[in-house]
C-alpha positions in Angstrom: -80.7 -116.5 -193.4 -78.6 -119.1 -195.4 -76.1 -116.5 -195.7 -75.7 -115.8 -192.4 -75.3 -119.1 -191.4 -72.8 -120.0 -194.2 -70.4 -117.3 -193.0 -70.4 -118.8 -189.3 -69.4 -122.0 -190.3 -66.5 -123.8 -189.1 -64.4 -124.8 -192.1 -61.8 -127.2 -190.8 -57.6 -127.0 -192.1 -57.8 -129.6 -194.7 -61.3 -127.8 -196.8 -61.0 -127.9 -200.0 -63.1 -125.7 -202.3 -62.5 -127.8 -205.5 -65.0 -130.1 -203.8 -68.0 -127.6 -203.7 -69.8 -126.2 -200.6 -69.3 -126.9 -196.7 -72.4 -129.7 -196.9 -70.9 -131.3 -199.8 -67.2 -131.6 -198.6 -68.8 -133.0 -195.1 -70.9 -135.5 -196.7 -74.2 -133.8 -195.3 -78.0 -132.0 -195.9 -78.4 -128.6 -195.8 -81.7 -129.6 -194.1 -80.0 -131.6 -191.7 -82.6 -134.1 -190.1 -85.5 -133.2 -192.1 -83.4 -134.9 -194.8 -82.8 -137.9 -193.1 -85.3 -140.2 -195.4 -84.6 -138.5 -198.8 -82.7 -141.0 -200.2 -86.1 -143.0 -199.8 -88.2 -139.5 -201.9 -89.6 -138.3 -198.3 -88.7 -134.6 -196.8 -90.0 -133.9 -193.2 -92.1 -130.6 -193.4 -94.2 -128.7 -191.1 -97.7 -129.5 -192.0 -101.3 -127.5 -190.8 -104.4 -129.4 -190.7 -106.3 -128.1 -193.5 -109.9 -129.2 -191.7 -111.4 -130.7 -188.7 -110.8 -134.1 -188.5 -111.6 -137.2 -185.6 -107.9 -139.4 -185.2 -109.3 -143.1 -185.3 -107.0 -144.4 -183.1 -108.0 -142.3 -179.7 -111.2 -140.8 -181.3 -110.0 -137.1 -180.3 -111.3 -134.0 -182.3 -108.1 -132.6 -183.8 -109.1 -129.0 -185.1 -108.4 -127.3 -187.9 -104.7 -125.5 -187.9 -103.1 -127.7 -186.1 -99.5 -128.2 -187.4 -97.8 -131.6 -187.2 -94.3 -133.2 -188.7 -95.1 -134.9 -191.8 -93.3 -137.0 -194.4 -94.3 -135.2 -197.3 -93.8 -137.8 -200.6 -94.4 -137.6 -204.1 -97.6 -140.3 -205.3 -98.0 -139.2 -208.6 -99.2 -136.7 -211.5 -102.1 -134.6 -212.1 -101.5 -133.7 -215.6 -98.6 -131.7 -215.1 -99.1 -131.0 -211.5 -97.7 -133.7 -208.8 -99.5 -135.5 -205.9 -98.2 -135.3 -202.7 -99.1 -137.4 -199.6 -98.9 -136.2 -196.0 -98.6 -138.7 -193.2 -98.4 -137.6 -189.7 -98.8 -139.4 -185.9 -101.3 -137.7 -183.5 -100.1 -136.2 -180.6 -102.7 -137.5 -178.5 -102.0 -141.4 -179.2 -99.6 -143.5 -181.2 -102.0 -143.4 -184.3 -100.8 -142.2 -187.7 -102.6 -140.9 -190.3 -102.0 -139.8 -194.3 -103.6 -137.1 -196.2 -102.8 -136.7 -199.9 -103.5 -133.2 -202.3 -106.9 -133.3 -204.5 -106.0 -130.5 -207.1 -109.0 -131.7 -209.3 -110.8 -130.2 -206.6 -108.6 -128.0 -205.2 -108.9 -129.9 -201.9 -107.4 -132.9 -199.0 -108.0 -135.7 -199.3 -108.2 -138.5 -196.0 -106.1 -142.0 -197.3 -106.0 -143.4 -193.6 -106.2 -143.2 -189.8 -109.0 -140.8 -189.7 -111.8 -138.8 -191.0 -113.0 -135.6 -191.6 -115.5 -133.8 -189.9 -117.9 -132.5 -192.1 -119.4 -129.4 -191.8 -120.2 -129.1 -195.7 -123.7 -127.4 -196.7 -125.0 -126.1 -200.2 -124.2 -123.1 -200.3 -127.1 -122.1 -202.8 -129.4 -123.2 -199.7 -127.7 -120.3 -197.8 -128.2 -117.9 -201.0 -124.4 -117.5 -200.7 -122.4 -117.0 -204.1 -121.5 -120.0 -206.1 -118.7 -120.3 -208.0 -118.8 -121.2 -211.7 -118.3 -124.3 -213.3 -115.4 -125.2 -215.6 -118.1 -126.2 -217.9 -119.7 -122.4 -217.8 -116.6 -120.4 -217.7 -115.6 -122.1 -221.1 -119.4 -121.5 -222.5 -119.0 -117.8 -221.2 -115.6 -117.8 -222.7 -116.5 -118.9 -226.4 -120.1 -117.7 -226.6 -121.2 -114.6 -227.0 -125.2 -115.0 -227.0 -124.9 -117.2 -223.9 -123.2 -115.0 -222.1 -125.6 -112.1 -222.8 -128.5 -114.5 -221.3 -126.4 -115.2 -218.4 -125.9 -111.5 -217.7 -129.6 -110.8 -218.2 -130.0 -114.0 -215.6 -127.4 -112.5 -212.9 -129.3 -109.0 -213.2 -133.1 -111.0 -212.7 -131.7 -112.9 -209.6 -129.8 -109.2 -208.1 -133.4 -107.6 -208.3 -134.7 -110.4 -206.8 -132.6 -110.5 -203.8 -132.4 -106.5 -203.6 -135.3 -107.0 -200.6 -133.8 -109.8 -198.7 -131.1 -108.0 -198.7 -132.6 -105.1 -197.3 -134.6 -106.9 -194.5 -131.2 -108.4 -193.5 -129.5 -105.2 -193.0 -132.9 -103.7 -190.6 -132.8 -107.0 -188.8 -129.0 -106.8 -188.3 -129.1 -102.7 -187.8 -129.1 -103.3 -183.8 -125.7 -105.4 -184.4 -123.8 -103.6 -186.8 -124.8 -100.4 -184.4 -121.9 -97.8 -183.8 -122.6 -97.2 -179.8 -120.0 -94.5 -180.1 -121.8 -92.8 -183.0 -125.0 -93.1 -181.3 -123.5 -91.8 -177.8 -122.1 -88.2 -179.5 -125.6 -88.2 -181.0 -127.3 -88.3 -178.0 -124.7 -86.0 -176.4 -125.2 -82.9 -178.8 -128.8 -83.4 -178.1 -128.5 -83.1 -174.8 -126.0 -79.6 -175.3 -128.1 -78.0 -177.8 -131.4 -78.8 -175.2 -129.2 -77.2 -172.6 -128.4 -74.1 -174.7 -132.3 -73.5 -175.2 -133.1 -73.9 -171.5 -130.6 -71.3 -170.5 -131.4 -68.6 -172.9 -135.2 -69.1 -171.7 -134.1 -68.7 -168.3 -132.4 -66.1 -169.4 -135.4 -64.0 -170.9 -137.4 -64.9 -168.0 -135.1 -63.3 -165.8 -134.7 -60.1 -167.8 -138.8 -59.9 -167.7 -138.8 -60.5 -163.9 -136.3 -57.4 -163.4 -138.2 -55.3 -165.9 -141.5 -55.8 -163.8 -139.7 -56.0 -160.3 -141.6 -59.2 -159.8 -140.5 -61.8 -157.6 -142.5 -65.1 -159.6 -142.2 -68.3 -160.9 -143.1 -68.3 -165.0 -144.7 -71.0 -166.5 -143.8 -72.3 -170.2 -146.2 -70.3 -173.2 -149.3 -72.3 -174.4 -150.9 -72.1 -177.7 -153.8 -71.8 -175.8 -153.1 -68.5 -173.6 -152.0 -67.1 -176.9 -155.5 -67.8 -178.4 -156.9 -66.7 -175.2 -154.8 -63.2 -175.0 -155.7 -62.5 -178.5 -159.5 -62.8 -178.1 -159.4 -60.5 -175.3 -158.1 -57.6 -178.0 -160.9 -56.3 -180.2 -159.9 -55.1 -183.1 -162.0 -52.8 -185.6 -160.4 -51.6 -188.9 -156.5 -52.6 -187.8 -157.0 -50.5 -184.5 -157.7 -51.4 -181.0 -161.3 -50.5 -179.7 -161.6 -48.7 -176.4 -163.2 -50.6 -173.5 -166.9 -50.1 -172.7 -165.7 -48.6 -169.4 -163.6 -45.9 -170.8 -165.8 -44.8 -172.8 -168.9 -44.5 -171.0 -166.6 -42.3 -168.7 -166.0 -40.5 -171.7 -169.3 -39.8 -172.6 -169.6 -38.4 -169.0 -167.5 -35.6 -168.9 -168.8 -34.5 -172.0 -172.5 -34.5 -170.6 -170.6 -32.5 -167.8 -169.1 -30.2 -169.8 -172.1 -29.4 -171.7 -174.3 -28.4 -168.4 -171.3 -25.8 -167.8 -171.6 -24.7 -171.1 -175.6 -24.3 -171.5 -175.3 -21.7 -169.0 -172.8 -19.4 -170.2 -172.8 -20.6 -174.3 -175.7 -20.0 -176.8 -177.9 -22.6 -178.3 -175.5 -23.2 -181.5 -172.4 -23.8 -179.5 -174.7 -26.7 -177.2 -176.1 -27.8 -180.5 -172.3 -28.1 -181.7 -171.3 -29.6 -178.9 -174.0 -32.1 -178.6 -172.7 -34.0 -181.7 -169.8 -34.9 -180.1 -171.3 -37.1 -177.7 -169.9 -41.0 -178.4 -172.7 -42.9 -178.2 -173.0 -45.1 -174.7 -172.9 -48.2 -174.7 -175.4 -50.8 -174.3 -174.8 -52.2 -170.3 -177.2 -54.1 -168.7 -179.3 -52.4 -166.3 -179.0 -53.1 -162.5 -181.9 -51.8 -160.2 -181.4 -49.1 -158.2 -177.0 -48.7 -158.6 -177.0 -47.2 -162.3 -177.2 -43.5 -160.4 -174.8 -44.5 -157.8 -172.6 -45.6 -160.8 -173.1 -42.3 -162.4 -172.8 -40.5 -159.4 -169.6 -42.4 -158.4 -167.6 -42.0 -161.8 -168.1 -38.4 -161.7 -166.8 -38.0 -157.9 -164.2 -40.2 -158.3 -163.1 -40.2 -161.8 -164.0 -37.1 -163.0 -163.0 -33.8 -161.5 -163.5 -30.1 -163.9 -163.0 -27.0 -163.5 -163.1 -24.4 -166.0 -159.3 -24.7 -167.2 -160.4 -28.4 -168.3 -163.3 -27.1 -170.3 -161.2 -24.5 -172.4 -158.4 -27.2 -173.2 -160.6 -30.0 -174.5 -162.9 -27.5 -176.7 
């Protein structure tokens, strides 16, 4: 930037370089009128509150940040690093007021014309982490042993705090939330649902066709399931015929062993006889278990002599 400015410079007829620069041969600052007290030690900088403070003179809050043009002066020594004071006028009121640099403490000091707002806690009451002391860093420094108890120390108090810790983070969970995150969650939930529903709907279709029904299906239950699987009796792995069926059974071969008494000898009956299935047990009913008979035969059962010669 200097540079630039150095090569735009006017430089009148009767310059002479044997004098030096531009500034010196015209008797001027480079800093022009930021230099205008230096002959008495103060430069004019741009200064930034380094805290909150209250101006005395107008009793305004001046926050922190706020930048002002301040005489910036040498006070003194720190060892081998200097003081500097700070003094500035308020821009709400004719007040002035003077800060000075605290390197013991790494801090500002307030001299005059206001004070500072203080918003200073402990910050082991916060279980925030504190900063050693010059007197520990040199101990930690130059002795071994206490250093080892101081590790053994940190790693009691880390254990300690490993369940505040995690309480914090569930409490805070709803905070630190990703909405986003949560939103595609919900949103491939939704598509896979989706995909399920349609390939139902799609089975349930293809069973309608099958059937030619015209129906609304309901969802499966665990309890039709039970339900259909009672209804199958099972004996030995295979299915067992219904009583019906086989007292019809056992009636066309009573039939078919009336036409054979009377054209068949007494062996062939006899032989024939054994293959009768047993009936089964059905409780009586007065005066319908002939017109059962009777019916199943008429209706169910009809013989003539080519049936006889292909079941036998």
């Amino acid at each position: 930037m200097g540079e630039r400015k150095g090569t735009n410079l006017y430089y009148p007829p009767d310059y002479d370089p044997k004098v030096g620069g531009l500034n010196k041969f015209l008797g001027t600052h480079a800093l022009r009128e930021r230099a205008r007290k230096l002959h008495m030690g103060i430069l004019i900088i741009r200064f930034e509150m380094p805290y909150n403070i209250w101006c005395d003179g107008c009793g305004n809050h001046i926050g922190m940040g706020v930048r002002y043009n301040a005489e910036k002066k040498k006070i003194g020594m720190y060892y081998s690093t200097p003081l500097y004071q700070f003094r500035m006028k308020c821009h709400l009121c004719d007040n002035h007021f003077e800060i000075k640099t605290d390197p013991a403490n790494l801090d500002y000091v307030i001299v005059s014309g206001a004070r500072r707002q203080e918003n200073r806690w402990d910050p082991k009451e916060n279980e925030q982490i504190v900063p050693e002391t010059k007197e520990v860093s040199c101990r930690l420094y130059d002795d071994a042993m206490y250093k080892l108890e101081h590790g053994i120390e940190d790693k009691k108090t880390a254990k300690s705090r490993d369940s505040s810790l995690e309480s914090a983070i569930a409490l805070n969970e709803a905070a630190w939330k990703d909405d986003y995150t949560s939103n595609c969650e919900l949103r491939t939930a939704f598509r896979t649902r989706k995909r399920e529903l349609q390939k139902k709907q799609g089975i349930d279709h293809m069973l309608l066709q099958k059937n030619g029904l015209n129906i609304d299906l309901v969802n499966e239950h665990e309890d039709d399931v039970k339900l259909a699987k009672l209804l199958m009796h099972k004996k030995d792995g295979k299915k067992k015929p219904h009583p019906l069926k086989r007292l019809v059974s056992a009636v066309r071969l009573q039939d078919k062993l009336r036409k054979l008494s009377s054209v068949s000898s007494g062996s062939d009956v006899k032989k024939h006889k054994s293959q009768i299935p047993k009936l089964p047990e059905l409780k009586p009913q007065p005066s319908t278990s002939e017109t059962v008979t009777t019916t199943l035969r008429t209706s169910l059962v009809t013989y003539d002599s080519s049936d006889t010669d292909n079941d036998f």
